[in-house]
C-alpha positions in Angstrom: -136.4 -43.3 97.9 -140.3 -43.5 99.3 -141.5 -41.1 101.1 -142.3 -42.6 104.6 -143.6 -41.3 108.1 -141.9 -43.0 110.8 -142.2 -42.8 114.9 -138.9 -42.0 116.7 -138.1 -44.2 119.4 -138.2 -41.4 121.7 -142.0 -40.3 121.0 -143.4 -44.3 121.8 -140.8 -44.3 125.5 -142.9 -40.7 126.2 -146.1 -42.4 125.4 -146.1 -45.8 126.7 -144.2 -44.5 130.5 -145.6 -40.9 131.1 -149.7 -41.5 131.3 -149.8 -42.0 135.1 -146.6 -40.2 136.5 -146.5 -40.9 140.6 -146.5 -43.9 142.5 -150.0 -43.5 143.5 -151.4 -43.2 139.9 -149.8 -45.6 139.3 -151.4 -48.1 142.2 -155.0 -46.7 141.4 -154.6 -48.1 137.6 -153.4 -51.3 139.2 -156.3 -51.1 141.5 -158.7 -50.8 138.8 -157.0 -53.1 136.4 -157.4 -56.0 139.1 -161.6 -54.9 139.7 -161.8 -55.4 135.6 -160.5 -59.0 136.4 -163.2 -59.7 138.5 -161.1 -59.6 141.2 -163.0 -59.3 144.8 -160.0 -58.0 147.4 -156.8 -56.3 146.5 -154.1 -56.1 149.0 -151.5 -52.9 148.2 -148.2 -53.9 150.4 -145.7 -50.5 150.8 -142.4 -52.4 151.8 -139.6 -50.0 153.8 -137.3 -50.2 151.1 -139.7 -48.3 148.3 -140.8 -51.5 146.6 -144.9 -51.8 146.1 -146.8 -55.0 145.2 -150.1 -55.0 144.1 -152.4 -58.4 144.7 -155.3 -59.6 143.7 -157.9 -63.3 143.9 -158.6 -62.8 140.1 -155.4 -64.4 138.2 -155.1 -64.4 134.0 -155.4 -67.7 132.1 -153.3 -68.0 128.9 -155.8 -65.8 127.2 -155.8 -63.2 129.8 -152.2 -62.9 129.7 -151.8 -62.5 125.9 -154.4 -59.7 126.2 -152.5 -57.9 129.3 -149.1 -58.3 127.0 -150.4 -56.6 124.2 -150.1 -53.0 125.0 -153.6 -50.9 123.3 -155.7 -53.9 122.8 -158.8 -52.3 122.7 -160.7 -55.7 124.2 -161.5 -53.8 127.6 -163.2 -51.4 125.3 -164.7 -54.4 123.2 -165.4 -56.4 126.3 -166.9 -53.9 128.5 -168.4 -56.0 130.8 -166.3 -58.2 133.2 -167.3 -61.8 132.3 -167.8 -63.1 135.7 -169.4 -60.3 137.5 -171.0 -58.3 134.8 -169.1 -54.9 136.0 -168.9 -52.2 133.8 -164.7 -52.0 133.5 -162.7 -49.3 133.8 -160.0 -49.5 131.1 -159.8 -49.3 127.7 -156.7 -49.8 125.8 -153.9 -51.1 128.6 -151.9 -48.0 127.9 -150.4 -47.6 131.2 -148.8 -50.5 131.9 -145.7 -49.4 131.4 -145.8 -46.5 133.4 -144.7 -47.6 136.5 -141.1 -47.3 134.8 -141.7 -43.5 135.2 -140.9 -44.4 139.1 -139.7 -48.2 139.5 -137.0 -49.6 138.0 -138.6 -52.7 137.2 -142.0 -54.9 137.6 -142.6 -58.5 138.2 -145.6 -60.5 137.3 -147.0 -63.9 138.7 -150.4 -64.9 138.3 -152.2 -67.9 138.2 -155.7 -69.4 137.3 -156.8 -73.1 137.0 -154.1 -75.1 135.8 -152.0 -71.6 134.1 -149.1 -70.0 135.9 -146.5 -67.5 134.4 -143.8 -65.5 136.0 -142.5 -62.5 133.8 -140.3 -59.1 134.5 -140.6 -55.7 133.0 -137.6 -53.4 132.8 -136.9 -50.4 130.9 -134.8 -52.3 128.8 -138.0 -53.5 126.8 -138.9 -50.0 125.9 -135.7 -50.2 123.3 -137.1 -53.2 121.8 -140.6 -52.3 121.4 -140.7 -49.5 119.0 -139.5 -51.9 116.6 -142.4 -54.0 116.9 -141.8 -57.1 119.7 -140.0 -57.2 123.0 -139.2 -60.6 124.8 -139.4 -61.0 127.9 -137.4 -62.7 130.1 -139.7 -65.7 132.2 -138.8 -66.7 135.5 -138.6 -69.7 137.0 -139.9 -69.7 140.3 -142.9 -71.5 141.9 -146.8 -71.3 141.3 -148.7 -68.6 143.2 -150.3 -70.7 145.9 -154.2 -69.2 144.8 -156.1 -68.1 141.6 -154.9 -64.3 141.3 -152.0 -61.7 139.8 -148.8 -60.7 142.2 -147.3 -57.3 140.7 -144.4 -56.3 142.6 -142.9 -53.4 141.7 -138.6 -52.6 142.6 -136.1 -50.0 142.8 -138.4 -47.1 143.3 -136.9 -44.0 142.0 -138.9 -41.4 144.3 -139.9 -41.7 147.8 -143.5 -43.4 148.4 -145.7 -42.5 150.8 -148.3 -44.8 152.1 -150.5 -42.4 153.6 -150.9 -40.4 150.0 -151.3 -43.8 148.2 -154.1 -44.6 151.3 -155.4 -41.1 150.4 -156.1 -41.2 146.6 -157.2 -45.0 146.5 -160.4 -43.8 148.9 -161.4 -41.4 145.9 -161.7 -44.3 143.4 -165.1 -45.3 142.4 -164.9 -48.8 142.0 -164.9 -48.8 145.9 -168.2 -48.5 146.2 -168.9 -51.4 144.3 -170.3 -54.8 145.5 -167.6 -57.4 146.5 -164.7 -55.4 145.7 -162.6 -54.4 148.8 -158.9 -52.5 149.2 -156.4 -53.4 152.0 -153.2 -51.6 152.0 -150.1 -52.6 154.7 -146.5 -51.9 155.1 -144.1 -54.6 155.7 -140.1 -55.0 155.7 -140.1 -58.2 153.5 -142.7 -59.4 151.0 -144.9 -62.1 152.0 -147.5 -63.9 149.4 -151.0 -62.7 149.8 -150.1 -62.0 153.9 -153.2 -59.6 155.4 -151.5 -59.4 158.7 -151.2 -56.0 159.8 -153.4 -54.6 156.7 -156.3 -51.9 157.0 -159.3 -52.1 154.6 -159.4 -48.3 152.7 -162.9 -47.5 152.7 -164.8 -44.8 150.5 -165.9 -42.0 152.4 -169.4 -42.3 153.6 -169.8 -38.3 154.0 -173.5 -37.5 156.3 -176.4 -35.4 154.6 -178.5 -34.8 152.4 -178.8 -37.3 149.0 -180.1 -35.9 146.2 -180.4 -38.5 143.1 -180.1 -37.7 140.0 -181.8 -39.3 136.9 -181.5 -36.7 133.9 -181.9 -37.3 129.9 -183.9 -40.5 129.9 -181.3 -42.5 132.3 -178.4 -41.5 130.5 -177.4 -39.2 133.5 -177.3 -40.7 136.9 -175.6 -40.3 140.1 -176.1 -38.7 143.6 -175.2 -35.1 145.0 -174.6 -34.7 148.7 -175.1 -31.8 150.6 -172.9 -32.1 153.4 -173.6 -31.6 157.2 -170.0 -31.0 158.2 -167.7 -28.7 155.9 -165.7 -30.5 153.4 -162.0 -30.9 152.6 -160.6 -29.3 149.3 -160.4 -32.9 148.5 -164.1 -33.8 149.2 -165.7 -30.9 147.4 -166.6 -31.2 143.9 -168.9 -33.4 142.2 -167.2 -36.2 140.3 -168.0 -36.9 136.4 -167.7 -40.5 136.0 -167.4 -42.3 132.6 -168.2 -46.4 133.7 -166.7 -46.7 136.3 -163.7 -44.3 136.3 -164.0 -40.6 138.0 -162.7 -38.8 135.0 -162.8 -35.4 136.6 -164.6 -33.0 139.1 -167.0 -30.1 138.9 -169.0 -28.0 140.3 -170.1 -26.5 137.2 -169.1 -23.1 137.7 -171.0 -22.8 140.6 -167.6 -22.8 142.6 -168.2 -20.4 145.4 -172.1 -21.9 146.3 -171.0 -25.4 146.3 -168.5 -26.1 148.9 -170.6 -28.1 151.0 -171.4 -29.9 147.9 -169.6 -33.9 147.0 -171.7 -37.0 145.1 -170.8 -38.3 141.6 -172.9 -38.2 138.2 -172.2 -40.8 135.7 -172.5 -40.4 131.8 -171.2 -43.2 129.7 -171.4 -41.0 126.3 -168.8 -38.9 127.1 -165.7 -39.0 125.3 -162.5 -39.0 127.6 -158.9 -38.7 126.7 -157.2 -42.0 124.7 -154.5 -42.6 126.9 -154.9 -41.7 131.0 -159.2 -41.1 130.9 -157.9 -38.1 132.9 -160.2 -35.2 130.8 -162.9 -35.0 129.3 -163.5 -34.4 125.4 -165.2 -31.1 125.2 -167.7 -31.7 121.8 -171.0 -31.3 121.3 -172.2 -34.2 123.6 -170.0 -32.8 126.6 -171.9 -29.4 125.9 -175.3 -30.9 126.2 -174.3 -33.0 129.5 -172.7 -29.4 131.1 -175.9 -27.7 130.5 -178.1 -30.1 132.0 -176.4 -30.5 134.9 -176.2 -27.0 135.3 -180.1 -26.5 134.9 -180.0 -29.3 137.8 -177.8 -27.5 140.0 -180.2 -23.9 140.0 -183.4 -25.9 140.0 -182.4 -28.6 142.7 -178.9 -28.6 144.5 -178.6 -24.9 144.8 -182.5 -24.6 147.0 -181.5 -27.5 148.9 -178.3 -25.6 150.2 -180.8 -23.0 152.3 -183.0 -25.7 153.0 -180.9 -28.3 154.7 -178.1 -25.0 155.8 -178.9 -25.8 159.5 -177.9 -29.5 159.3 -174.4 -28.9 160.0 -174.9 -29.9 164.1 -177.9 -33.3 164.5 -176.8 -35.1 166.9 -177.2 -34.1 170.7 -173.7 -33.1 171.9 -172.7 -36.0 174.8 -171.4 -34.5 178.4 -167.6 -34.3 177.5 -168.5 -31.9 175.0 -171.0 -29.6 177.4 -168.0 -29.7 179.8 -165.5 -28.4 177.4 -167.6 -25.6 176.3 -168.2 -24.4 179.6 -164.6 -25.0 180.6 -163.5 -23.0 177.5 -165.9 -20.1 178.4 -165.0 -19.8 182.0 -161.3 -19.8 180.4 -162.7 -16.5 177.9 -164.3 -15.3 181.1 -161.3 -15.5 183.4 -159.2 -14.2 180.7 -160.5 -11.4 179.2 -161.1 -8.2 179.7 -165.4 -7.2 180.1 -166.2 -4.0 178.2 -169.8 -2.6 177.9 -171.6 -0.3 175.5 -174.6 1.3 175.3 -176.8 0.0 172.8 -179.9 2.2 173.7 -182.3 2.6 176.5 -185.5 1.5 178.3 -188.2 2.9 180.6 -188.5 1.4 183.9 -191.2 1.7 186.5 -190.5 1.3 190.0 -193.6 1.6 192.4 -193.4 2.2 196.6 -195.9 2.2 199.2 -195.0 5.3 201.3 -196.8 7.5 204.6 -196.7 11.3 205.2 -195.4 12.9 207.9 -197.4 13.4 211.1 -199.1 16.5 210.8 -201.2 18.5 213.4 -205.2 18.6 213.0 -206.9 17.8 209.6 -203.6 19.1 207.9 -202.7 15.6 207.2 -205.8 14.6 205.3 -205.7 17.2 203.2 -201.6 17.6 202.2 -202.8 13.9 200.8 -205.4 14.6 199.0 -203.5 17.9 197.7 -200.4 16.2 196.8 -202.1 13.3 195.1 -202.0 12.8 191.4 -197.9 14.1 189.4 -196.3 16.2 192.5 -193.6 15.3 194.7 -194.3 15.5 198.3 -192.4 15.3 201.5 -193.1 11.9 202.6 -191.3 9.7 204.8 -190.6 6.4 203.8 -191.5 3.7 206.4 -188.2 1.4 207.6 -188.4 -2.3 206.1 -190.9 -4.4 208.3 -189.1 -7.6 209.8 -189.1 -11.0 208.2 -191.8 -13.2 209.5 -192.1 -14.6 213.2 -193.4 -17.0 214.9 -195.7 -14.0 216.7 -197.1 -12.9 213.2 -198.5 -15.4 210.9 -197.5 -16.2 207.1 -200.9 -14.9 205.6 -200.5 -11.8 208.1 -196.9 -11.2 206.8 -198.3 -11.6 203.3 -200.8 -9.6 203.2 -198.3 -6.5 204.0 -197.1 -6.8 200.5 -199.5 -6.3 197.6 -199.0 -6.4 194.0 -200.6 -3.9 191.9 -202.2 -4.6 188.4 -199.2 -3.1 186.6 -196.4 -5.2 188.8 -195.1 -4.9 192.1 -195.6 -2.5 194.8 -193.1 -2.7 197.3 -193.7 -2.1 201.2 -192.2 0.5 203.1 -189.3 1.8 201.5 -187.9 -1.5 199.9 -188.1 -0.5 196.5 -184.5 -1.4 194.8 -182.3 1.0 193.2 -182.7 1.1 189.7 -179.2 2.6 188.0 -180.3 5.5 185.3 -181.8 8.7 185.8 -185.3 9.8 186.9 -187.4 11.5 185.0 -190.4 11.4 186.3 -192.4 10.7 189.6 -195.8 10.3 190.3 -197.4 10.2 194.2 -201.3 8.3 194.7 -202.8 8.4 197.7 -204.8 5.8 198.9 -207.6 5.3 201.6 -205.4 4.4 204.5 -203.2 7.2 204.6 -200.2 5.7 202.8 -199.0 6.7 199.3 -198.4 4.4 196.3 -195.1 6.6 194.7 -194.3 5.4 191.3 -190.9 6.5 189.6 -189.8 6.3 185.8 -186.4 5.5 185.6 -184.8 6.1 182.2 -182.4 3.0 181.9 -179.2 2.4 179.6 -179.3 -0.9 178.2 -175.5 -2.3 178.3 -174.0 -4.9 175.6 -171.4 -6.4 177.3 -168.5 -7.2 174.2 -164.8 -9.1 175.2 -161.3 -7.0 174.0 -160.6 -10.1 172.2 -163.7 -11.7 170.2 -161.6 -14.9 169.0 -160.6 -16.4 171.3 -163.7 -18.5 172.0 -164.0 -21.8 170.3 -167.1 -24.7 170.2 -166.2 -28.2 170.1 -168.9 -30.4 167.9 -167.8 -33.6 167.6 -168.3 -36.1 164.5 -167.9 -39.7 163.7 -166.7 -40.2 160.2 -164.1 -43.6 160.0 -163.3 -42.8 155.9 -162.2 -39.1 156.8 -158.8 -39.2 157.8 -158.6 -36.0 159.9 -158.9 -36.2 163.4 -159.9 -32.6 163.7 -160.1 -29.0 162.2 -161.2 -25.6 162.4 -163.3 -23.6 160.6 -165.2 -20.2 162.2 -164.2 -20.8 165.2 -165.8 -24.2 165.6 -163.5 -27.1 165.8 -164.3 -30.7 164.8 -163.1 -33.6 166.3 -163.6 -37.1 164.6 -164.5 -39.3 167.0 -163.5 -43.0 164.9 -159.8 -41.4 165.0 -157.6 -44.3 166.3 -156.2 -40.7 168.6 -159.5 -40.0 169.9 -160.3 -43.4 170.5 -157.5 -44.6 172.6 -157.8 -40.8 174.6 -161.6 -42.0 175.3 -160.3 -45.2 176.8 -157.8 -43.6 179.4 -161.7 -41.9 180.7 -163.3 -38.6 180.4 -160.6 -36.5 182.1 -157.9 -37.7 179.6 -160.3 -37.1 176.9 -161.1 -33.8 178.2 -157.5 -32.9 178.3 -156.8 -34.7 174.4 -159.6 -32.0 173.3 -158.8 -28.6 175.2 -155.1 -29.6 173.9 -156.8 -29.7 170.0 -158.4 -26.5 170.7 -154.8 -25.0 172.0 -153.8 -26.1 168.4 -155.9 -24.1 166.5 -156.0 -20.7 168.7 -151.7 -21.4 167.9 -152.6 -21.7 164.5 -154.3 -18.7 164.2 -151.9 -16.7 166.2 -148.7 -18.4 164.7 -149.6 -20.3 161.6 -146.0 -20.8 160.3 -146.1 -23.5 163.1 -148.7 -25.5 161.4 -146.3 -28.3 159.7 -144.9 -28.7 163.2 -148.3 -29.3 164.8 -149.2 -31.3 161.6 -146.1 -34.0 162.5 -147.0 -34.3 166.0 -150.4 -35.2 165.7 -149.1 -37.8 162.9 -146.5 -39.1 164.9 -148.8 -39.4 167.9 -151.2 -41.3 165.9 -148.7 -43.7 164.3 -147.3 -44.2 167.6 -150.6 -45.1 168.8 -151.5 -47.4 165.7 -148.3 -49.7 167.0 -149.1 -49.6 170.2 -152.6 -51.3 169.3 -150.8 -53.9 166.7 -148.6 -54.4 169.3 -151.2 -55.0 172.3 -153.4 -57.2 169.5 -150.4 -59.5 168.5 -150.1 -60.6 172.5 
């Protein structure tokens, strides 16, 4: 008997189904399987019972198909370049096709270009078939597509789908930012042929601030690395490592703690990614060399343009709304809470008086003046406050009884204010008329006046951002509130008090938050709720 080495049915089903294992994966391949094809708009349809169909305007002649059918044709690899729109593709080998079985039951395929048209469906009951070497498939009979493209319609989903998470990891694809390639996802309760009613373009994040190109190694690394002016989600941090097309991974390099301000995307088509799901890179010698570079890059560039551009968090002049919530949030802190003081330190304070002496008999008065003149306290008496100015006594009259000295103000007969603090020295001049000029150094505490609870104040900055999702959130004490939120949006509408309300009820949010964070997932499902419930009221209003 030869000695053979044989694959066990078992080891292709693990291969062939478990490369991309969720629902969204599994949309993103089909994503960028349809930008491969040349396609120019994808439309992702989530239907209420679980089923997902994928469409596209790009459609496979005979050839096309035969090369979709044959699972690790390396002609994407071969054929790098899309022949109608010369873009760099994606794929490789067509290795995930079958993986939607890890969550659908079954897959149907209709496409059309020119004069070609097929319709086909995938089960699991091909994956018994194929590790023998061929799997039929059965071909339906049902009519053309009504338009060049590829209809992928996916049944009997297995786990629950979300479209919001599919919405969510279909923004961080690169092949979004491409030219003439656009992504509209829906939800619908019956399937409808290439029907954009109701659907919402997904758009890559356009995140504000700094750009900082990168051109490394002759051209061989490219890309661009933004420094952020508003803080980042977990999800937006990190700079991507892109092999064509595809974000392979992301990185910061090991420069996790400096960079969280830090998103962009470097591109290096040398690198070596994993055969089957491009989901890691292949750490050898050329991955090495790429690591260090872009590590020298980020000490010698990104890292001094952190301190540089650290103050461009707020730019843009913060409207009325905002000015009024801030002062109505401090009047709240000020109403609220208790005042304390402290003494930080103190100052010396002078505090100069013009004052007479006493009537005295003879010469006596002259000369107690004169004697009492320069750093000894007399006994004066300090002249009652003259009345404000009459019509009997005119302004440059009135004025004139009130002189200022070359080291401040001197005031008039006994108006001097109390100054709170103790005295510790005073000093008596006497002038020419009569009168004394008293001066008296007050040793003064200077207060810092401090609140029993510091946190409890909050800024609002507001942002407009429509490819960020959130409508708000909080970090050090500052919360953000995205202004292209369909929430904020229809608040704004109702006019500024509404508004004013929508935002002082965000900032009630995060001081619960803080205080009582196990009722985050609550808060987290209204403000979803109330934004979905919004979102139909706009369809609805739109339709009429």
């Amino acid at each position: 008997m030869p000695t053979e080495l044989k694959v066990h049915p078992s080891f292709f089903k693990e291969f062939a189904t478990k490369t991309w294992v969720s629902p969204t994966e599994i949309v993103k391949e089909l994503v960028e399987n349809a930008f491969d094809e040349d396609a120019t708009r994808v439309l992702v349809t989530v239907l209420n019972n679980g089923s997902i169909a994928v469409e596209d305007d790009a459609g496979m002649d005979q050839n096309g198909m035969e090369k979709f059918l044959l699972l690790g044709s390396p002609h994407k690899k071969v054929e790098s370049i899309s022949p109608k729109l010369k873009r760099i593709r994606t794929g490789r080998y067509g290795t995930g096709r079958l993986s939607f079985l890890t969550s659908f039951e079954s897959m149907k395929i209709r496409t059309k270009r020119g004069n070609f048209a097929k319709a086909i469906v995938i089960d699991a009951d091909v994956l018994d078939k194929l590790y023998t070497g061929n799997a039929k498939l059965d071909e339906l009979k049902e009519p053309a597509l009504k338009r060049d493209g590829t209809e992928l319609v996916m049944t009997g989903a297995k786990i629950a789908v979300d479209m919001f998470r599919i919405m969510k990891e279909i923004r961080k694809l690169a092949v979004l930012r491409q030219p003439m390639f656009e992504v509209y996802i829906k939800t619908a309760d019956k399937f409808k042929e290439w029907n954009f009613d109701g659907a919402q373009v997904i758009r890559a994040p356009d995140i504000q601030g700094h750009r900082i190109p990168v051109n490394l190694d002759g051209g061989r690394i490219t890309g661009e690395i933004i420094i952020a002016r508003r803080p980042l989600s977990d999800e937006e941090r990190g700079i991507a490592v892109m092999v064509g097309n595809h974000i392979v991974t992301h990185s910061n390099f090991g420069f996790d703690t400096k960079l969280n301000r830090v998103t962009g995307f470097v591109r290096c088509d040398t690198l070596t990614t994993r055969f089957a799901d491009k989901s890691a890179i292949i750490e050898d010698e050329e991955y090495a060399k790429f690591n260090q570079l872009m590590k020298t890059f980020v000490i010698d560039t990104v890292i001094p343009g952190l301190t540089e551009y650290e103050d461009v968090l707020i730019t843009r002049e913060e409207s009325k709304i905002y000015r009024e919530i801030d002062k109505v949030l401090g009047q709240a802190m000020v109403e609220t809470l208790e005042l304390e003081e402290e003494v930080q330190g103190y100052e010396m304070v002078e505090v100069k008086e013009r004052v007479r002496t006493r009537k005295e008999e003879g010469g006596k008065h002259e000369h107690r003046a004169h004697a009492h003149a320069s750093r000894q306290v007399a006994d004066y008496e300090e002249i009652k406050p003259l009345p404000p100015a009459s019509s009997g006594i005119s302004k440059a009259d009135h004025a004139r009884q009130h002189t200022v000295s070359e080291s401040g103000i001197i005031y008039e007969e006994g108006t001097a204010p109390e100054i709170a603090g103790e005295v510790v020295e005073t000093v008596d001049e006497a002038q020419a008329d009569g009168t004394v000029i008293r001066t008296r150094t007050v040793r003064k505490p200077i207060l810092k006046k401090t609140f029993a609870l510091k946190r409890i104040g909050y800024k609002v900055i507001p942002y407009e951002d429509e490819t960020d999702s959130r409508y708000s959130f909080t970090t050090d004490n500052i919360v953000f509130v995205n202004k292209a939120n369909p929430t904020y949006k229809a608040e704004a509408a109702r006019g500024d008090e509404f508004l004013m309300r929508h935002v002082i009820s965000i900032v009630a949010e995060a001081v619960a938050q803080e205080k009582h964070p196990e009722g985050k997932e609550a808060l987290e499902l209204q403000n979803r709720l109330v934004s979905e419930a919004i979102r139909i009221h706009d369809t609805n209003v739109l339709k009429r």
